[in-house]
C-alpha positions, 0 to 999 in steps of 0.5 A: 506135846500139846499147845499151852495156848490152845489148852489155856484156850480151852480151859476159858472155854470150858469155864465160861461154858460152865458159869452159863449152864449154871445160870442157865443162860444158853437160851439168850446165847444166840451168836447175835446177842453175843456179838451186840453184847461184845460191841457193848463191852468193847465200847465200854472199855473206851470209857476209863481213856475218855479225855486223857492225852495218850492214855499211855500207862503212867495216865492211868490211875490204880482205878482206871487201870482195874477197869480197863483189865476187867472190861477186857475180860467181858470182852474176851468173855463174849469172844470166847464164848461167840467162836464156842456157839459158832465152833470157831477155833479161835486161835487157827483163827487168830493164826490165819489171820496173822497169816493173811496179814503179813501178806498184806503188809509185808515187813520192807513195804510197811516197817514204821508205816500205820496206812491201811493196805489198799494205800500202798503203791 
């Protein structure tokens, strides 16, 4: 049975692919354009939280929320689109990652703690 995660993986893969062959944008595509231009986008989405308190859901106007969504998709655009041009699987990726973190913070160490691991005794 194959993973809807990883086929829904591919499915953005293959769309983001097809809107830059469109454009013919593959030639400005190098991994480092991809990463400035997913820093940029991850910046971006500070804006619509700048001067709220939390910026917990009830803070966030129909506008502001909208924004947020979109710019997480630029965000997820460019991170697909960097691991594609790296043949990076992301999500084994996102899988060890996981991995590796819970051996760094292990549940009975760290439960309701946010210290970064090196802080731990």
């Amino acid at each position: 049975m194959a993973d809807p995660v990883s086929d829904e993986f591919l499915e953005l893969r293959q769309l983001v692919r097809s809107f830059v062959a469109e454009r013919d944008w593959e030639q400005f595509h190098t991994p480092k354009n991809l990463a400035v231009s997913l820093c940029v986008e991850a910046a971006e989405l500070l804006e619509p939280f700048q001067w709220l308190v939390t910026g917990d859901d009830a803070e966030l106007t129909a506008s502001k929320r909208k924004q947020v969504r979109l710019e997480m998709a630029d965000v997820l655009i460019y991170l697909v689109r960097l691991a594609d041009k790296l043949q990076i699987d992301l999500p084994s990726a996102v899988r060890e990652k996981i991995s590796l973190n819970k051996a760094k913070y292990p549940v009975e160490k760290v439960r309701g703690d946010a210290r970064k691991y090196d802080e731990y005794e």
